[in-house]
Every structure is written in structure tokens, then in C-alpha cells.
N, C-alpha and C positions, 0 to 999 in steps of 0.2 A: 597382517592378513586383511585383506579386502572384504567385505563383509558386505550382503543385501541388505539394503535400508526399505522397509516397505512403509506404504500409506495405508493403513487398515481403514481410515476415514478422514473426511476431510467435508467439515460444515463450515459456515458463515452467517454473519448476522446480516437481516437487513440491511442497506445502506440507504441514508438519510441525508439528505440537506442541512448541514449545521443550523442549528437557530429550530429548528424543527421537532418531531417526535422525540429521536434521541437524548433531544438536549441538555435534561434534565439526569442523567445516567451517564455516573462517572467510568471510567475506563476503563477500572478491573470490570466493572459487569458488564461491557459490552463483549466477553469475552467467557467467563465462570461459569454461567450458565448454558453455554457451547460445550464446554470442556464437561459437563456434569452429563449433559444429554448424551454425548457417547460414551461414556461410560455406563451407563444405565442401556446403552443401544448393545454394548460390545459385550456388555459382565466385565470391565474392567476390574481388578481386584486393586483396592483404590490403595493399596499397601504396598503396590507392588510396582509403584510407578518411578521410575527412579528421577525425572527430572519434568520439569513445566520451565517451558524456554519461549518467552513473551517479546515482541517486537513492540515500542511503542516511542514518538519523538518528544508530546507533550510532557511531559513526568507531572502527575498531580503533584502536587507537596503533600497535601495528607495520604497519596500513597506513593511514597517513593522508591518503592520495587515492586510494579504491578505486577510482575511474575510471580512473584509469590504470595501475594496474596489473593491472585489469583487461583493459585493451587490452595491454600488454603478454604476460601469460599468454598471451593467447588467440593471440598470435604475429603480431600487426598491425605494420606496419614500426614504428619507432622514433619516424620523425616524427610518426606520426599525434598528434594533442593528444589527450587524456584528462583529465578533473576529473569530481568532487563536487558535487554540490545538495544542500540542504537545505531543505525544507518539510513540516517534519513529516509526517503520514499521505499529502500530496500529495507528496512528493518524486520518487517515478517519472514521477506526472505531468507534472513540473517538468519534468525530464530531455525526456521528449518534446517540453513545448511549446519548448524550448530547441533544440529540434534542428529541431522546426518553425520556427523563426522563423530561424533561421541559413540553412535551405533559402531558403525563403520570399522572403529577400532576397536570395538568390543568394551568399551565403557559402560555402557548404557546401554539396555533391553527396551524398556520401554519408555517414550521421551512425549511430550504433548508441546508442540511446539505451536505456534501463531503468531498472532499480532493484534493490538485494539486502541484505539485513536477515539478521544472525544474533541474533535475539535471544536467543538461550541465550547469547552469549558476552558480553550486555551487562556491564559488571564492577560488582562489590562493591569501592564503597572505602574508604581509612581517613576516621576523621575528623578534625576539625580537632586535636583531643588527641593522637591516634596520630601524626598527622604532625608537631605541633610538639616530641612526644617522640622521632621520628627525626633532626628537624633537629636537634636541642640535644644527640645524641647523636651526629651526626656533626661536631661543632661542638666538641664535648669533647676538650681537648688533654691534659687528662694524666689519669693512673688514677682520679685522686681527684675528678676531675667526670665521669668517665665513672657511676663507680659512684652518685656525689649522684644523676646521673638518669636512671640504670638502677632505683634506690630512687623516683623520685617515679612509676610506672609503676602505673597501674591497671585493674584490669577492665575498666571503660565502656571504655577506650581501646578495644578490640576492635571494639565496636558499630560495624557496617560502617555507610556509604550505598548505598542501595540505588539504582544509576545508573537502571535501569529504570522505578523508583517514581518519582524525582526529575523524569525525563523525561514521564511522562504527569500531572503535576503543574502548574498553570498557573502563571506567576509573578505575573499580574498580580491575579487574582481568588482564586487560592488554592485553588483546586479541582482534584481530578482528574478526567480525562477521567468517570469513572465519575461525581460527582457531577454533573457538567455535565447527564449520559444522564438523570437525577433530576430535576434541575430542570425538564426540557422534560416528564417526564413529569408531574412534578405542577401545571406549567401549562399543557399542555392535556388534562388527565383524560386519558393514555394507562395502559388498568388492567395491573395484575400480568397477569394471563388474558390480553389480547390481546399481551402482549411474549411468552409463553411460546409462545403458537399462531403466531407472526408465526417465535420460536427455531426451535420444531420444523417449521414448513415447512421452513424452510430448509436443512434437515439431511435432510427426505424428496427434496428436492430434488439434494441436495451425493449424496446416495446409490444415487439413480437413475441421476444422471449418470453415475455410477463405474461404476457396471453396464454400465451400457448401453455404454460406453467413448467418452461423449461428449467427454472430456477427449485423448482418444489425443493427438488433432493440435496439442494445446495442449502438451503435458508433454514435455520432453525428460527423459529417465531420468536417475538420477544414481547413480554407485558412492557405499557406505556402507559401514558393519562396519567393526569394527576390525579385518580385516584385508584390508579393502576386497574382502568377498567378497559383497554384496549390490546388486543390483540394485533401486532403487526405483524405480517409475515407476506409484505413486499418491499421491493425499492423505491423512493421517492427521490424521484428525479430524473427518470426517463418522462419524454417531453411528445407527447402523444400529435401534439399542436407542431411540432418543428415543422421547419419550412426554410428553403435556402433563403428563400425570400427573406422571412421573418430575423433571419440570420443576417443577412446581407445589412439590414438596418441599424444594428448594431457597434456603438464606436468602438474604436480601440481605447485600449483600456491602460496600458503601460507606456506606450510611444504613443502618445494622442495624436501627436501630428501628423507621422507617417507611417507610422504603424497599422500592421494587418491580425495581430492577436488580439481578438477579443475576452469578454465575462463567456459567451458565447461557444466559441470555440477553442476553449478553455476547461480544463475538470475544473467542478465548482468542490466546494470548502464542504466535506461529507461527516461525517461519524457511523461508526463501525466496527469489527470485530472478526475475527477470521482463526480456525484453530486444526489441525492436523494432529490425529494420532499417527506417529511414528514408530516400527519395531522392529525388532531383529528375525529370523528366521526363527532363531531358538523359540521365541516369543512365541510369533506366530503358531508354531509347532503346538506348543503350549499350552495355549488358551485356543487353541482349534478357530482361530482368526482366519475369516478369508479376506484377504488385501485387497483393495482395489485397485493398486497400483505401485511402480517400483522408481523411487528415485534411481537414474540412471548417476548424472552430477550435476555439477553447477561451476557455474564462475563470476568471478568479481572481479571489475577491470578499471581502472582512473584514467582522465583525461585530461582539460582544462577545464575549470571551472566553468569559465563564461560559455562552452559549447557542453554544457552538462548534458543536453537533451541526445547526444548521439552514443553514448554510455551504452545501450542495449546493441549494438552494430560492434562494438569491441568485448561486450560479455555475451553474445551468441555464436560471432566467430569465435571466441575462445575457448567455451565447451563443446562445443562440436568439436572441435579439433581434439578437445580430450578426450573424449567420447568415440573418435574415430567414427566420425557421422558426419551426415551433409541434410542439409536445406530439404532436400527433396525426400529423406527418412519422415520428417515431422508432418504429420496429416494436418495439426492444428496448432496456429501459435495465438499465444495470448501477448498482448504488446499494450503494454499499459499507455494509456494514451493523457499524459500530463497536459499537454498540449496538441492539438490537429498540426499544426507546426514543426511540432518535433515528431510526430511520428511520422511523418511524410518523408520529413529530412531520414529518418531510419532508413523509410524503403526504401527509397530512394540511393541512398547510398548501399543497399545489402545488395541491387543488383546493377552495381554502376563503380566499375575501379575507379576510374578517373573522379569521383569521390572520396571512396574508402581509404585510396593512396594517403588522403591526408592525416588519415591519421594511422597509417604503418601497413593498413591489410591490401594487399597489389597483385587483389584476386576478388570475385565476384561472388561473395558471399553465398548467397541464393537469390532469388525472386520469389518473393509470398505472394500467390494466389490470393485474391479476395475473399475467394470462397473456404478459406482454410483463417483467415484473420480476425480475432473478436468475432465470432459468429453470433455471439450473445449481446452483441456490444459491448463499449469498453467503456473506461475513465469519463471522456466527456458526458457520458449519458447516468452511468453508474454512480460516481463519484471514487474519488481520492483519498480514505481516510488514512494518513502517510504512514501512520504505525504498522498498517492493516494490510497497505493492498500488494506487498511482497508475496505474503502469503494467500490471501483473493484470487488472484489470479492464477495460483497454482489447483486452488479448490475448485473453478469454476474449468480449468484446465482438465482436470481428473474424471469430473462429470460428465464433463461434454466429449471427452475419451472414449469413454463406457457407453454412456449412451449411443456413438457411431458404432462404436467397436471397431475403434482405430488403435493404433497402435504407440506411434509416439508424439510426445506432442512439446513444445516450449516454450517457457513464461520467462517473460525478461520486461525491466522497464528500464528508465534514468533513473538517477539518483541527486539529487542536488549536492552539488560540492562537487561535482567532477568526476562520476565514478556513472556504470551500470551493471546491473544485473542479471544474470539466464541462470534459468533450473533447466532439464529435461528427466521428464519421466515417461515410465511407459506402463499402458495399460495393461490390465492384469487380466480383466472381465471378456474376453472375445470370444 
């Protein structure tokens, strides 16, 4: 039996420039203290939760099931189940449509799904030399092989891996995310000029919003300072200063020769936290919850690796068509913009067969309106926290729903590894 999945709420933390405020705030808490504030918003009965379903790609080691100790923190009973997803840039996604579909089938009443990324704490580690000169050194029984290979110890040994670089790295095609942005831009002529004017919208956009205080209802504040004397309860990293110009100046940054992706117009390296109550009607019923809105579905679709960035062109045709909906139903889409490059190549292809042909769809998706695209700004100005902004984009999605008093609206991004993502939900509030 088909079952209504509602959104009774749906907050986010800040997002921050790695290296930054966050930095010091490990992953569960960029996310526990989201999850605790609706429940204290809702009367959640914290007994009564049946699942906490966490998107995240870093895994700390000293927590390696952020979901659940996620739930835990946030002071839900014992029973309740908590775990991890992983889908790369999709993982909050994941997290949701995981809690949708456990609803869906009547598993689960009440589900807290999200996602939460420290990227600043991704680690530095040794390499294969440093470590096999640890092991041969804890392996040394007497002085005189301690010292043999205390003496074989060299410099390179040091030369960290960089876990963060490794991860936006593809295994199969060899590319980083940022070459992938490259490739799609030099086949289908998207120029240096349009990725830099496509950046800086999106930062005129990310900087309005702030003003205007379009984010209030999205952002739960978070304590900072090292001595937890600050109050944050904006984004750092909308760029008030942009300028195509200032952009224009900017080298490329993966193809230095002839490459047109920049640091620039590029999402920068973020930390963040993103969290959704999920329920069932019964639920609903129940605790006298008014929803804000209704997952409609979702889809998740694979490609080639090295063209990762055109993922949400083959996961928006694909629930649409589940959904028995079209382009022109959705008032608002949220299109996470990993790249100016790769989301250009999106539109681009969503109203252009002789595009999309290639990779199977030999039909013209829709045409996104500007006026209906990241209206908050997106990724390049916001930032990218990858555990996170599956679910980000569905929060900021929800809001800016209610707030039009539109109707439907949907979130999709890439996925690194060959894959993308689309939700569609519809407002509840009109």
C-alpha cells in the first residue's frame, strides 16, 4: 500500500567555509542539535521516534555511525535505530528517500532523516612508507632493530594523503570532480564568461537572501568560539564583493592550461548539517502535526563517471515520468550547483534533445526559467557540505514553497561517481 510521506519540518545549520567557524565541531553536532530543536518546536515524543537516518561521506573514526549518535545526543530513547548512508554529494538525499520509503511501506511512522559534513575535519594521512615504518617499529623487539629502523626513516615519509582530495577523485575514470566540470564544459561550448556570470548570480542571489532574512526559517543558530561565546545564525560565504570582473581574474584551477573551471566558479569546501522530520498520516493524525509539505518521489539514476555533472538531467527526467508530471508543474527547482559548468551543461541539456539524446532521453525535458532556479542562490555561493546538501536543498526547497505559496517544486543535484539525484515535493501551506 502507497502511503503519504509528509515533511512536518525541515531546518539546517549554517553553512560555513571549511577552515572557518565550524571547524572546530565534529559531524554529529553539526546535525543533534537541529534534530533536538524540532522536537522541542513539534512536542516530538522522543520515544516514539522510530528511526534517525544520517547522510554523511567523511565517517569520523571516533564516530563511526553518525546517525546514531546522533539520535543519541539529541536525547531520543535508546531504542530508537540510528545508521549512516552514503552517496556521495546525494547522501542526505539518500537519508530521506530511505526514510520515505520505510514510511511508504508502513515501517516506520516517524523517521528524522538528514545529513551533516565536517569538512574541515576530513583528515591528513600517512602514507603507505610512514605506516609501514610504524608497523616495523612496533614490531621491533630488541634495541638493535628498533634503531636499524628508526635509521631507515625518510623525509617523503611525512608526505601526507590528502583524504578530501582522494575523495573527490574518481577511481574509475581518474578524474576529479573538477575535471569531470571541464569535460562537460568543453563538450558542449559552455564559455569561461558564462560559468563566471552563471558564479556571480548566484552569490547576488545567496546575498539578497541574507538581507532580506529569507533564510530565518531555514537556519537554526549554532554556538561557536572557542569559548562557545558566539552566536552564528548566517552563511559564510556568500561574497557580497562578487564581480564578473573579479571572477574573470581568476585561474583555472584543475586544467591550468586550458581550462575554464575555476576556485571561483566552483562550490568551495563548506561544513554543515541539514535535518527533516518525516511522518506518516497516521503520525500526523496523531500528534495533531501540521506538515509543510508532501514528498511526492524521487529518483536515482547512474551514468559515466567522467560526465558525473549531468546526473540530475537523467534523475529529473526520471521522476517526473514517475510522478506523471512535467517541467512546467514545478514553480521552483533547486539544482545544486557543484560546478557553473556542470549546471549549465544541466540546462542546457533539459531543453535541448540533440543533447539529452546522449545519454538516452530523445525528448526535451523542460526549460527552467531563471526566475524559478536557486532563487536563494545555490552551491557556489552557499557552499557544498557533501553529507549535507542532498538534504539542503530539499529544506531551502520546502521554505521557499510556503513562502510563494507555490505548489511544487524539485531538488536534484550530481553525484560524483556517475550517478544523480531529484526529489519532488509539494507544498502543503497555500
Amino acid at each position: 500500500m502507497s502511503r503519504n510521506v509528509y515533511i512536518v519540518d525541515a531546518r539546517r545549520s549554517p553553512q560555513v567555509k571549511s577552515g572557518a567557524d565550524l571547524a572546530r565541531i565534529a559531524a554529529p553536532y553539526l546535525g543533534h542539535y537541529i534534530l533536538r530543536q524540532i522536537c522541542d518546536a513539534h512536542n516530538v515524543d522522543k520515544e516514539n521516534v522510530d528511526e534517525v537516518i544520517v547522510g554523511n561521506t567523511g565517517t569520523p573514526a571516533k564516530y563511526p555511525n553518525v546517525g546514531r549518535v546522533i539520535a543519541l545526543e539529541a536525547g531520543l530513547h535508546k531504542k530508537t535505530s540510528g545508521y549512516s548512508v552514503h552517496r556521495n554529494c546525494a547522501s542526505g538525499m539518500e537519508a530521506l528517500s530511505q526514510g520515505f520509503d520505510k514510511i511508504q511501506l508502513g515501517r516506520s511512522h516517524v523517521v528524522f532523516a538528514g545529513g551533516v559534513e565536517s569538512m574541515s575535519q576530513m583528515p591528513l594521512m600517512f602514507n603507505k612508507e610512514m605506516t609501514n615504518f610504524f608497523m616495523d617499529l612496533m614490531k621491533a623487539k630488541t634495541s638493535a632493530d628498533k634503531i636499524k629502523t628508526l635509521l631507515s626513516f625518510r623525509l617523503p615519509h611525512l608526505k601526507p594523503i590528502i583524504a578530501i582530495e582522494q575523495g573527490l577523485t574518481d577511481p574509475f575514470c581518474g578524474k576529479n570532480m573538477g575535471q569531470t566540470a571541464e569535460t562537460l564544459a568543453r563538450e558542449l561550448g559552455i564559455s569561461r564568461r558564462e560559468q563566471d556570470e552563471f558564479a556571480h548570480w548566484s552569490h547576488q542571489k545567496a546575498v539578497a537572501a541574507t538581507k532580506s532574512g529569507r533564510f530565518k526559517d531555514e537556519i537554526v543558530p549554532i554556538i561557536t568560539g572557542e569559548n562557545r561565546d558566539k552566536l552564528l545564525d548566517l552563511d559564510i560565504g556568500p561574497r557580497e564583493n562578487s564581480s564578473v570582473e573579479s571572477l574573470a581574474k581568476m585561474k583555472p584551477f584543475f586544467e591550468r592550461e586550458t581550462g575554464t573551471v575555476t576556485i571561483g566558479n566552483s562550490c568551495p569546501i563548506t561544513d554543515g548539517g541539514s535535518m527533516c522530520l518525516l511522518a506518516s498520516e497516521e503520525a500526523v493524525k496523531k500528534n495533531q502535526w501540521k506538515p509543510m509539505a508532501r514528498i511526492v518521489d524521487y529518483h536515482f539514476h547512474g551514468l559515466e563517471p567522467e560526465r558525473m555533472g549531468m546526473g540530475p538531467l537523467l534523475a529529473m527526467h526520471g521522476v517526473l515520468k514517475k510522478a506523471q508530471m512535467t517541467m512546467d508543474q514545478m514553480s521552483l527547482i533547486e539544482l545544486n550547483e557543484a560546478f557553473a559548468a556542470q549546471a549549465l551543461a544541466v540546462l542546457k541539456a533539459l531543453q535541448d534533445s540533440s543533447v539529452s539524446s546522449r545519454w538516452g532521453i530523445n525528448e526535451v525535458v523542460g526549460d527552467i526559467e531563471k526566475e524559478k532556479l536557486n532563487v536563494n542562490g545555490g552551491a557556489i555561493a552557499l557552499g557544498h557540505p557533501v553529507g549535507s546538501s542532498g538534504c539542503r536543498i530539499v529544506v531551502t526547497l520546502a521554505h521557499e514553497l510556503k513562502k510563494r505559496k507555490a505548489q511544487y517544486g524539485i531538488a536534484s543535484l550530481c553525484i560524483g561517481g556517475g550517478q544523480g539525484g531529484a526529489m519532488i515535493i509539494e507544498n502543503l501551506e497555500r
